[in-house]
Every structure is written in C-alpha cells, then in structure tokens.
N, C-alpha and C positions, 0 to 999 in steps of 0.2 A: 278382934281383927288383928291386931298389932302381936297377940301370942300368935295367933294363925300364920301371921308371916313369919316369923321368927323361927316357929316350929315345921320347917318344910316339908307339907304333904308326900308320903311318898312316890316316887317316880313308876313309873311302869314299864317293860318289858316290851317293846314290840316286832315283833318276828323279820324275820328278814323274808318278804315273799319269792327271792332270787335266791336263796340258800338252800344246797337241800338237806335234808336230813333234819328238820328244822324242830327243835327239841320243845319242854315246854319254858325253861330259861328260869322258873321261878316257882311258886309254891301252889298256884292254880290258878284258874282263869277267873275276870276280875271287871267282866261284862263289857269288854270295849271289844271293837274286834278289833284282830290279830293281836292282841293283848294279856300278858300274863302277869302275875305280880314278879316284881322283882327281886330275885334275892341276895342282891350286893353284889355278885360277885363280875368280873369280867365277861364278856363275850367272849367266845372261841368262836373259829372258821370253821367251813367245811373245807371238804376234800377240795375243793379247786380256789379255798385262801378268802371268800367271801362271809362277814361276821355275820352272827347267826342271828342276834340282835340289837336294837338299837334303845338305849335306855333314856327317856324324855317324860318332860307332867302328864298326866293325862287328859287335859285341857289341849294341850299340844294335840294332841291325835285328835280330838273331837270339833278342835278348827279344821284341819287340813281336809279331812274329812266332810265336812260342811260346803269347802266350795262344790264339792257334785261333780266330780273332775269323769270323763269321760273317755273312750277309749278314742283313741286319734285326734284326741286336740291338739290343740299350740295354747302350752301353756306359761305363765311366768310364775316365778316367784320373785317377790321385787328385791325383797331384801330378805334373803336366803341362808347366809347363815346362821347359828353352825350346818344346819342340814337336816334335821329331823321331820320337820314338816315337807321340803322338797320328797325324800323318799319316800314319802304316804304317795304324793302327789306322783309319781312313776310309776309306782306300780299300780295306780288307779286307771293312769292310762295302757297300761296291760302290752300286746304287744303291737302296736301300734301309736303314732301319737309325737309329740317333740315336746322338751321342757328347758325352758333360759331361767337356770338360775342366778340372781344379780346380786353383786355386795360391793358397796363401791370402796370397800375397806379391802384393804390387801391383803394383810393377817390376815383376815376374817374369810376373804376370798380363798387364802390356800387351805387354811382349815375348812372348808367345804368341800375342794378338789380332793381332797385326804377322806373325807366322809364319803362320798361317791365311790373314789375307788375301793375303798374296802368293802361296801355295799353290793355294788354292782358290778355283774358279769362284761365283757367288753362290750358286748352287740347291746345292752340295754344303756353303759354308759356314753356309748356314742350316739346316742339319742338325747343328749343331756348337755348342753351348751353355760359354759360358766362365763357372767360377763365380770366386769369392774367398772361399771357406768352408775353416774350420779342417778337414783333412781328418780330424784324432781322433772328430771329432763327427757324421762325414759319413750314419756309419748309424743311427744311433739317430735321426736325423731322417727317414730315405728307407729303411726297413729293404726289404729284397727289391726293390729298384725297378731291377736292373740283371740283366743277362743275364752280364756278364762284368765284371772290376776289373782292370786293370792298376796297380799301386802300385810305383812306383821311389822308394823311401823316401831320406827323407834322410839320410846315412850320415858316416861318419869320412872318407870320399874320400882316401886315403891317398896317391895320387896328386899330388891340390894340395897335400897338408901336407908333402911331401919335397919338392918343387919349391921353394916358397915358404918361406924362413925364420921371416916373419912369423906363416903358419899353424903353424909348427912350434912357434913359442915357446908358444901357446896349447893346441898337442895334453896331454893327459893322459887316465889309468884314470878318472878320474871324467867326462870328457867322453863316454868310449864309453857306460859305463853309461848317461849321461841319455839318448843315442840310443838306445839300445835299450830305453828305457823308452817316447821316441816313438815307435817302429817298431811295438813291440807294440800299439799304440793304435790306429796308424794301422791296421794288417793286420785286428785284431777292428772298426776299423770296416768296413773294405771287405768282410767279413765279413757283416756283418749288412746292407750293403748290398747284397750278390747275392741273387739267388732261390734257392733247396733246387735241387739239381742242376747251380747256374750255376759261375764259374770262377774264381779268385784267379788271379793272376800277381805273386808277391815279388820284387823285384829291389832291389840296390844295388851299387855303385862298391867296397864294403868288402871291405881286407881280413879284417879282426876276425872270427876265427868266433864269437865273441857276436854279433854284427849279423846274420849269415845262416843258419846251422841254427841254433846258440843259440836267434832267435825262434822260429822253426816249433820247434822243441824245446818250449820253454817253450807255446808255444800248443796243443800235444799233450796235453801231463802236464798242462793243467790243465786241458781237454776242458770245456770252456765254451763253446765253439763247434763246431759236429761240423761237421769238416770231415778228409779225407785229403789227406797228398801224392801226387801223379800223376806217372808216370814222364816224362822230359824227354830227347831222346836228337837230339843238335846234330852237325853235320857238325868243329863246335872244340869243343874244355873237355872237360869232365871229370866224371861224376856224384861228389855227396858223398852225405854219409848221408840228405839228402832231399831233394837239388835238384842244380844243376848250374852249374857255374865254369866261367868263359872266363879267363887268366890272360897277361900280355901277354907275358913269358919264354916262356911253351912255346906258346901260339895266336897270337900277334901280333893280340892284339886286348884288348880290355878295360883292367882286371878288373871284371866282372861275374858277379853270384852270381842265379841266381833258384832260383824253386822255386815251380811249379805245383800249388797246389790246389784239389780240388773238394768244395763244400759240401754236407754231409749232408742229407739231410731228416730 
C-alpha cells in the first residue's frame, strides 16, 4: 500500500462535454466514460477559449458519477474544490438543472471560479452558483433546498502525509478524531440540506476506517437524521460494510471511500 501511494496511479483525461471539437487528449479509451488516458501534456481550447479537458484520478470520476445526478436538479457540491467532480456533476444535469458549489476556503473558492470559467460556456456557467459558506452549517440554513449533495470531505489524505515529510511530522490519533468530528458535521448538514427522498454521496481520500464507515456508523446508531445506505456497485473497489473503496494497490486508482445515502421522510 504505502509504494501504491507513493507511486501515483496515473490520472486520466476527461473530455470537456461543453467543448466542441472535443479530441481524444490521450493514447485510447480506458473504460470510464467520457474518459481517455492521459498523455501529459496540457489541455488546449476550442474555438470559443473553452479547455478541451480536465485532467483528475479516476476514482474522481467514478464518485461523481455515483451520486446519479439528473437532469433539472438542485444540486450541491459541499466542498467543491478544485473543481473536477463539480464538472461531471453539470454536465449530468445537461440542459437544464442548478448547481452551488461550496468551499469555504477563499484560495480554494477562486481556484474553482477559475475552473468553471475555463470549462464553461456562459449560459451553462450561469447555472452554477459559487458560495464561501462554512459547509457544517450549510443545512440548518437551506434545510431541504437540494435534490442531491455530493460531500468529498475533508480527510487525513494519507497519500500527501507519506509523500510529504513535513505533513507527516504533524500526522497524529488526535488529528483523525478532530476530522471525523468535521465530517460528521459536515454529512448531517448536507443531510438536512436535501429533500425526504433526495441523495447524499460521502466521499474521502481516507484511509482511516474512522473517516469512512466509522461516520455513516456513527450517523446510524444515533438515528437523528433518517437516512439509509444505498447499494454502490463500480466497475473498481470493493463494497465495505456500507459503502464502497477504490484502493490504488489492487484498482490503480484512488484511494477513495464513498457511500451513497438516501434520506428518509
């Protein structure tokens, strides 16, 4: 596992479906859709300045993908950038539909505004609202206002902290806890901000099974928001006891943990 991280799977290509002329970016197709392998190089524009594609894991695309995003929703993403999964998530709702993506980081917020525009044509990025809201608090302000939540929470990224000495010196047991203190925050707000019927999608980077069933565990057993897990079944990964792992040793892709739920009435 620990060479897996080290040695980062490669990225993949995924097409711009607002571009036109839209090439294949890379050395062949690589079984995800709108996906090609990547072959290093930059994205080019089309004729109207829009990048032809957007270069992310491919665990990335196979979350986004998974919340089941439909044409005319109201969608969120909670915590949205850089941006790669938002633009699966647009153009799933096609022409029709709204999408708030959230980052309550500033940085983080204009590097998103930056990814948007270069992606999207004007009439689809005006369908695209960027906030800077705490996303703990997102629902108890806007309760039921969304059709579906995509939340890729902020995690232990265990990847950058074994890479990186610096983040390693800072890793410890009391850092996971306080994430999984935010996660559960974040998940009951995105919670309360879908409609009875609507969709969660949990994701993180984490290894830590505290981070990824842990929370849905804990959000079970204390049944304060009625919501089920929903079965998840990916061409990579692996189901766990209520979601499902892409792991970059056995799928060459990831690691990514999600787990789809649907909220009760």
């Amino acid at each position: 596992m620990r060479a897996a991280l080290l040695d980062r799977p490669a990225p993949v290509a995924r097409r711009n479906g607002f571009a036109a002329h839209v090439h294949d970016a890379g050395a062949g197709a690589v079984g995800i859709p709108g996906c090609c392998r990547y072959d290093g190089g930059n994205p080019d524009r089309d004729e109207a300045g829009l990048l032809r594609y957007y270069v992310l894991d491919a665990a990335s695309v196979w979350a986004a993908l998974s919340l089941d995003v439909k044409a005319g929703e109201r969608v969120l993403d909670l915590c949205a950038a850089p941006g790669g999964k938002a633009l699966i998530l647009i153009e799933s709702l096609r022409a029709a539909g709204e999408l708030v993506a959230n980052d309550r980081s500033p940085t983080r917020a204009q590097r998103l505004r930056r990814v948007l525009d270069d992606y999207l044509p004007p009439a689809v990025r005006a369908r695209v609202t960027v906030t800077q809201r705490d996303g703990r608090r997102w629902g108890v302000s806007r309760p039921g206002s969304c059709d579906a939540v995509l939340l890729d929470a902020p995690c232990s990224s265990e990847r950058h902290v074994v890479a990186a000495p610096a983040e390693l010196a800072k890793w410890s047991p009391g850092r996971v806890a306080r994430l999984v203190q935010d996660q559960y925050a974040l998940l009951t707000s995105a919670l309360l901000a879908v409609r009875p019927g609507g969709r969660v999608l949990y994701c993180t980077c984490a290894l830590a099974p505290a981070e990824n069933d842990g929370v849905i565990e804990r959000l079970l057993e204390r049944g304060r928001h009625r919501a089920e897990p929903r079965p998840v079944e990916l061409p990579v990964g692996a189901p766990t006891r209520y979601g499902w792992q892409m792991l970059p040793h056995r799928d060459g892709c990831g690691p990514l943990y999600l787990c789809r739920l649907q909220k009760l009435p």
